[in-house]
N, C-alpha and C positions, 0 to 999 in steps of 0.2 A: 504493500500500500504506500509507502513510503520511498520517495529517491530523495539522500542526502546528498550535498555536496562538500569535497574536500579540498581543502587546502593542502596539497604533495609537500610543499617544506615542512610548513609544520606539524601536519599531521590532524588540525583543526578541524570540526564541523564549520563548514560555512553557514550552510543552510538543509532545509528540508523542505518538501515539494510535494505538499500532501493534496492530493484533489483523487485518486484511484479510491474504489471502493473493493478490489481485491488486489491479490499480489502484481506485482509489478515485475515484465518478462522482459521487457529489454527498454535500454535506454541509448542515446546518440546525441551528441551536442551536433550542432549547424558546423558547416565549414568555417564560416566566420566565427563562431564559437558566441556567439551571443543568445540561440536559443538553444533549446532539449528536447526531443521527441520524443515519447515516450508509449509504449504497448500495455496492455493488462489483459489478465483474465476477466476484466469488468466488459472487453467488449471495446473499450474506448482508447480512441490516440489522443494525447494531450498534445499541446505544444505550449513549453512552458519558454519565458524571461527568463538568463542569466539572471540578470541583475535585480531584477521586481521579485523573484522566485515566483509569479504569478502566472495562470492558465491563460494564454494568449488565443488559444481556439480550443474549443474539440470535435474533433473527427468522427461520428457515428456512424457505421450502418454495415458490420459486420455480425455475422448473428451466432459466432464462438469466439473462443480465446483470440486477443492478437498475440499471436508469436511475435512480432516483429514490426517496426516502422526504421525508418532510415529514409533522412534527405538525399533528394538528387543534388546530384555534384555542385548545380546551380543555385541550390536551397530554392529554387519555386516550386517543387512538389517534393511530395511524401508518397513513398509506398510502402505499401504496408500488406501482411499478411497471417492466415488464420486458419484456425481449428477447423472452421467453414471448407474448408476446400477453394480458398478462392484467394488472389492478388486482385489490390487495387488499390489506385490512386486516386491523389488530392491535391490539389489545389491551395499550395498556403495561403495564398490572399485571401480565399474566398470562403473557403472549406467544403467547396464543393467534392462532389466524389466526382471524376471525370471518368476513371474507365473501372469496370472491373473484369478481369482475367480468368474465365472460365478455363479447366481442362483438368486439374489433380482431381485425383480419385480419391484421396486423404488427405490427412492436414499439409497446410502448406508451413513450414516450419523456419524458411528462413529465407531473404531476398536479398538485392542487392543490385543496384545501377551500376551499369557500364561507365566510365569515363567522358564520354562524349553524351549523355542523357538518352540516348536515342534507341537503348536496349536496357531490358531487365535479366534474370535471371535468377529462378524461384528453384527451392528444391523442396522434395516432401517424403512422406512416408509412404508415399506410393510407390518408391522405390524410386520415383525420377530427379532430373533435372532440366527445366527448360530454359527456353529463352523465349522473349517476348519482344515485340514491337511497341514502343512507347506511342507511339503516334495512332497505328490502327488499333492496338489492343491485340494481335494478331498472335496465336503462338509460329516463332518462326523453327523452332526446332527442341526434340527432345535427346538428350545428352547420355547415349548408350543404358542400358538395363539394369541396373543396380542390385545387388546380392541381400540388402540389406536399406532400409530407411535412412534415408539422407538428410542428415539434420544441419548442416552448415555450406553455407557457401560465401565464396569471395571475389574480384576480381581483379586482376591486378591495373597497375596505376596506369599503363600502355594500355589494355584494355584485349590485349591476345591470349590471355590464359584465364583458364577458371581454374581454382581449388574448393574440392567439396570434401567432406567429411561424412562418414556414416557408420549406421549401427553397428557393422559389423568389423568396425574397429580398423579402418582402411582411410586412409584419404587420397586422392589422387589429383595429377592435374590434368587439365584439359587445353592442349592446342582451342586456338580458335578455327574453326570449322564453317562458318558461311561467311558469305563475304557481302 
């Protein structure tokens, strides 16, 4: 329910950042580091002030856990993802939800934007990983058959390689594959 903030030298509480009505699954500050995004089992993305510690939006309209939110590279949206079986995006300005990403068969457990904004890529317990089209919302590719539930993924800062993580205690990495 709770995200605190620390101080690394000293060790201090800065703050706490109470607005979730259950646990709290992941958190992410802005590229600019001025806000925080944050997921819950409540269902809800906040987006909280560094500085105010205050709820600057929130995001509804997921209908399980969010595993996961994280800003796109440009901090104008949010993607985010869920127990629902579903990816989807937002809109910081607005808080609109702009697209949402049909295709896992199970939770979707972890996301992550491309470098350039113009791709995602979600992994789940349905044993996959895809890749997505920001723009159509379009799945453009799913990422070989997984032995095991895929619970992490990354991308690197060039934007050619995925690393995923999964159940069965493997990580691997991934060439880029479409072009």
């Amino acid at each position: 329910k709770t995200i605190r903030l620390w101080d690394i030298h000293s060790g201090i509480e800065m703050n706490q950042l109470l607005g979730h009505s259950r646990g709290v699954l992941s958190t992410q500050f802005s590229p600019d580091g001025k806000m925080i995004v944050s997921s819950s089992s409540d269902k809800i993305i906040n987006l909280w002030s560094v500085e105010s510690g205050e709820i600057l939006r929130q995001f509804k309209g997921h209908s399980g856990c969010v595993a996961r939110a994280r800003f796109s590279p440009d901090s104008k949206f949010i993607v985010s993802c869920s127990f629902d079986n579903t990816v989807r995006i937002w809109d910081i300005k607005t808080g609109i939800e702009l697209k949402i990403l049909e295709g896992h068969t199970d939770c979707v457990d972890d996301i992550q934007y491309f470098p350039d904004c113009q791709t995602i890529v979600s992994c789940s317990s349905d044993n996959t990983i895809r890749l997505w089209n920001v723009e159509s919302g379009k799945r453009i590719q799913i990422l070989g058959r997984n032995s095991a539930n895929v619970k992490c993924v990354d991308v690197s800062q060039n934007g050619n390689k995925i690393i995923s993580g999964s159940g069965d205690c493997k990580i691997q990495i991934w060439g880029l594959l479409y072009s």
